[in-house]
N, C-alpha and C positions, 0 to 999 in steps of 0.2 A: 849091848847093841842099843843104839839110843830109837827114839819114836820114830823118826825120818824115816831111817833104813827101816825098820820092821814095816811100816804103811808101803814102802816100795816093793818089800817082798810079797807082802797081801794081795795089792791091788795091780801089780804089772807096772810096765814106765807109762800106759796108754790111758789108762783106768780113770785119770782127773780131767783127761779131755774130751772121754766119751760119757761121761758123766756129767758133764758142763754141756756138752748137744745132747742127750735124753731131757736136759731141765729147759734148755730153748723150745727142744719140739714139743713136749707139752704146755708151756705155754702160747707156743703157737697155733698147737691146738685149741686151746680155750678159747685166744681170741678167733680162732674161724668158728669157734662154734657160737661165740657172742656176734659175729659178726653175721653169720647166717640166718641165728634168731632173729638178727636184726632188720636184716631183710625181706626176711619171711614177715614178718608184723609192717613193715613200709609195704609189702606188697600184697598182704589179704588185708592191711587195716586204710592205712594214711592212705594209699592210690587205688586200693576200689571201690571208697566213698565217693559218690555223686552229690554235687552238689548241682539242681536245675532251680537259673534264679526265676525272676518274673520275668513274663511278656519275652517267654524261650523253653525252647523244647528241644531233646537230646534225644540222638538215633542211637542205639544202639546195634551195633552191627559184629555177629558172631563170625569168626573165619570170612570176612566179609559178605556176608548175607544179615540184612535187617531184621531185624529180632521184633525190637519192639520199640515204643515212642513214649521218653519222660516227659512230666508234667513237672511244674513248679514243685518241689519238693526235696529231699534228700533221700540216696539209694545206696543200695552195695551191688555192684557187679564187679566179676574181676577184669584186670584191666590187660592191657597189649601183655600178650600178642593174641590172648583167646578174644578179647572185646574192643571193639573201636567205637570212638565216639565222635558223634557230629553234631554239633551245637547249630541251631537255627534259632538266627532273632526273630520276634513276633509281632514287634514295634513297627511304627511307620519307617521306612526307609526312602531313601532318596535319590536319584543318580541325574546325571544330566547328558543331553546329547545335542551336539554343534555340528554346522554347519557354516564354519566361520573358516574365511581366508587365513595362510599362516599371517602374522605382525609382519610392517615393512618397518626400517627403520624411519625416524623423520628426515625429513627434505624440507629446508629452510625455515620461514618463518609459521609457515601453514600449516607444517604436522606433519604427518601422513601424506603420500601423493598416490597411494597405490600401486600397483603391479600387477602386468598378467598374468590372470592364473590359471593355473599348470594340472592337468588330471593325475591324483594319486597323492600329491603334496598339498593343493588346495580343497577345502570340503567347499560347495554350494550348491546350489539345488536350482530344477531349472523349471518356468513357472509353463502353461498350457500357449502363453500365445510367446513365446520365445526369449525370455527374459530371466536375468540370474539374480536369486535373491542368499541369503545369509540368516540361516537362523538359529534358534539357541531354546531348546526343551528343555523343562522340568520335569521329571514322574514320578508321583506320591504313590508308593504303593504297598501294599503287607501282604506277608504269610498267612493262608488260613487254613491249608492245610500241610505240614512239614513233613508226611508222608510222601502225598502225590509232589512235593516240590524234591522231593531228595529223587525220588524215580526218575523222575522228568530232565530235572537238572542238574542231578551231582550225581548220581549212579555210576555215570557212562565216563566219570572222574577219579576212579579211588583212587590212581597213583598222587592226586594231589590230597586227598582227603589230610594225611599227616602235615602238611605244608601247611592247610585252613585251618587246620585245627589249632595250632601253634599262636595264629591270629582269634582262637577264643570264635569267631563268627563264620561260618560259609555264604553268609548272605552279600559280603562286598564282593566276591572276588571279581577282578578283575580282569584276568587271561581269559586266551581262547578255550572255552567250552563252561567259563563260569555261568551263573546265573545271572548275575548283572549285564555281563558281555550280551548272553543270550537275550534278554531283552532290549538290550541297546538296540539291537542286530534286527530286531521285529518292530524298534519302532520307528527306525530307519525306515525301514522299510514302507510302511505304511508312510510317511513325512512326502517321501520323493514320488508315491504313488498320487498323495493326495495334492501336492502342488503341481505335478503335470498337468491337471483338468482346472488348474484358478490361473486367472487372469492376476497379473503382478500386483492392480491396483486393490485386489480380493485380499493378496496377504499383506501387504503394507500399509494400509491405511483403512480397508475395512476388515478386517483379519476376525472380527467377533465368531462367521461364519464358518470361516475357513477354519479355526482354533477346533470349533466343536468340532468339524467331522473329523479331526483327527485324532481327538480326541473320543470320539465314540466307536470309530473304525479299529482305533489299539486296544481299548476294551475289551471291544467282539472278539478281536483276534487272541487276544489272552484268556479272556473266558474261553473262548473252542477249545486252548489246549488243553483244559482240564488239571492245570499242574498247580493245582492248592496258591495261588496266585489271584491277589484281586488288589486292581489299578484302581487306586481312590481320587487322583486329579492328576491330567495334565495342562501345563501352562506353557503359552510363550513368553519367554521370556523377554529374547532380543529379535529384531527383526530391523534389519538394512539392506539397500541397494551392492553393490558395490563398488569400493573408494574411488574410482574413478570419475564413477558413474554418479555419487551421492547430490553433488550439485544440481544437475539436471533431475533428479528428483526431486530433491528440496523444493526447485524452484514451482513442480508443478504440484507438488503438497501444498505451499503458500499459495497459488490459483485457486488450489480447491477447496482450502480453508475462508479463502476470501468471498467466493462464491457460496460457499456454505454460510456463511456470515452473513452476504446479502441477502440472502434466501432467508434466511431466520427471521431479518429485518423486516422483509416482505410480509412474511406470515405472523409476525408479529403486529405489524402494521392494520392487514386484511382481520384479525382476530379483535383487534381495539375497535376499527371502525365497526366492525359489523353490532359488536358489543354495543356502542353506543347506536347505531340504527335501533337498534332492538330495545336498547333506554329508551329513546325521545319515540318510538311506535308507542312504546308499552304507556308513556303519559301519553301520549294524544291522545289513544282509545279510553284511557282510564278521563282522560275531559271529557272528551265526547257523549261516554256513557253517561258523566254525572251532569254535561249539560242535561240530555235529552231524559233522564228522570225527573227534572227541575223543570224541565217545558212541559212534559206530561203533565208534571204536578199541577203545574198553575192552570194549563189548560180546564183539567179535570176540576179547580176552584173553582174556575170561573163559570166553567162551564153548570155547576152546582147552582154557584150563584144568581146566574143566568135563566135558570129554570124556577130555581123560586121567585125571582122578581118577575118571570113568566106567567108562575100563579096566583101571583098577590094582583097583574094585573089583569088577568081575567076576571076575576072578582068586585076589582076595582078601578079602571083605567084609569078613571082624575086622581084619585088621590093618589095613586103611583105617577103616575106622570108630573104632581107639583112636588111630591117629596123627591124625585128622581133630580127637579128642577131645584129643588132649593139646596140638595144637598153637592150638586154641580155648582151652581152658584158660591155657596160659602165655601167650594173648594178653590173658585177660582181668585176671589175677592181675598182668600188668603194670602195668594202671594201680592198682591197688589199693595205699590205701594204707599201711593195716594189715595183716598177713596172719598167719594163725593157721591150725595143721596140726593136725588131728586125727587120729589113727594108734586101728585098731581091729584088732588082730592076730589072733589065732586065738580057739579058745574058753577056752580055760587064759590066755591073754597079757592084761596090764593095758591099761588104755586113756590113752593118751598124749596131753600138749595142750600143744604148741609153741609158743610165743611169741617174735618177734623186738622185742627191748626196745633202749634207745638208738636207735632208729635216727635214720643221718646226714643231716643236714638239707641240703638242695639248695644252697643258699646258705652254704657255709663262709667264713668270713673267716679271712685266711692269717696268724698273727702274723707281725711282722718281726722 
């Protein structure tokens, strides 16, 4: 009996194929069990390390109830279906809200011609004395506490919680009951409150006003909620009539700019002249006083001088009176420019007449 036949009678006709599946299903088995370990270490190891980077914080939320709040750092929780995670940026964020007609297309060379618009498809806002304007908000604003902001504002959400999360942030979201929506929705609100009480010329052309209160009003109104939430700036951004209507404002902007202009020119004007009144005062007075120290002065000279020759001539009338004489005399004979003595001596004595002839001219030229 050769090998074949004796193996056939040993092991049955069946025995090489049921022995070829015992050596699949074990290693079928190995790989589920490689494949299980494998699992198990992606699923206590790789996915329930946290990473929380900067300037963000992670909720952690068990069977959906809040647990607890990560800081910057790295963690181990386990992950879905026992822990959910909600990431909160901590950074400034940004959103913006309009008040702006839908786009018309162009009409001829001009651009734009405008359209009327329509409640429900056109946003504008309507001012206190009956007039529609167009506007366009900024709001700068952060997380400061991502407790009270997950209560307030993502709580009342968790069937989206897995959808935000997928986008890494819950701070953009955009649908109804996000937290961006919800303040869009509040600062709306306040915009259309606060332009019913201003007059059109308040937000288009003096708008400095009008900006802050709306700007302090959304504040107030986000601080009240309490929801870990603080507005750092808001701004307007764009502010127009509308297209229709943009001309006939234009034209009375350039009135009021021109008027504003002339007025400037006016007060510019009144602020030179008065400036120079106030020059040509301040020298006068400053002459005046330094005449009238200068006339004092000499007054008080004279008057010095006046008292002593007052004493010398109580003392001595004639001989003040000749030297008063002689010293008049040789002041007058100084400018004179001829001068001629006449000499009358006694009664016996001739009478004499003096003449100075040649005399030297002021102006000599020197020969060389």
């Amino acid at each position: 009996m050769n090998e074949t036949q004796h193996s056939e009678q040993g092991y049955g006709k069946y025995d090489l194929g049921l022995k070829s599946f015992v050596k699949s299903l074990k290693v079928a088995f190995i790989a589920m069990v490689i494949l299980i370990f494998g699992l198990l270490i992606y699923f206590f190891g790789i996915k329930s390390f946290i990473i929380v980077e900067a300037q963000e914080n992670v909720l952690v939320l068990r069977f959906g109830k809040l647990m607890e709040v990560l800081d910057q750092n790295w963690y181990w929780r386990l992950p879905k279906p026992i822990n959910e995670l909600v990431r909160i940026k901590l950074n400034q964020q940004t959103f913006l809200v309009d008040f702006e007609a839908m786009p018309s297309p162009k009409q001829g060379p001009e651009g734009p011609q405008g359209k009327p618009l329509e409640p429900g498809r056109d946003n504008y806002l309507i001012t206190g004395d009956i007039n529609i304007v167009h506007t366009t908000w900024k709001v700068d604003y952060r997380v400061t506490d991502a407790k009270k902001y997950y209560e307030y504002f993502i709580s009342a959400m968790a069937p989206f919680i897995e959808k935000v999360e997928s986008n890494k942030s819950i701070t953009n979201s955009l649908y109804s009951g996000g937290p961006v929506f919800s303040l869009k929705n509040i600062l709306k609100q306040v915009v259309i409150k606060e332009t019913a009480i201003q007059k059109v010329d308040q937000t288009l052309y003096n708008n400095q006003k009008y900006t802050e209160q709306v700007k302090n009003k959304f504040k107030q109104t986000v601080a009240d909620l309490n929801a870990g939430v603080m507005i750092e700036n808001v701004s307007l951004l764009k502010y127009s009539p509308p297209l229709k209507a943009k001309a006939a404002f234009d034209e009375v902007s350039s009135a009021q700019q021109q008027k504003d202009s002339e007025v400037n020119k006016a007060l510019a004007y009144q602020v030179e002249t008065q400036n120079a009144a106030i020059s040509q005062a301040a020298i006068i007075v400053a002459t005046a006083k330094n005449y009238k120290k200068r006339i004092v002065a000499e007054v008080k000279a004279e008057t010095i001088y006046f008292e002593s020759i007052k004493n010398e001539y109580d003392l001595s009338p004639e001989t003040v009176l000749v030297s008063l004489y002689n010293n008049t005399l040789g002041d007058v004979i100084s400018v004179v420019k001829d001068k001629y003595i006449l000499y009358k001596g006694g009664p016996n004595s001739r009478q004499e007449v003096r003449l100075k002839i040649n005399t030297e001219p002021k102006n000599i030229k020197k020969k060389k």
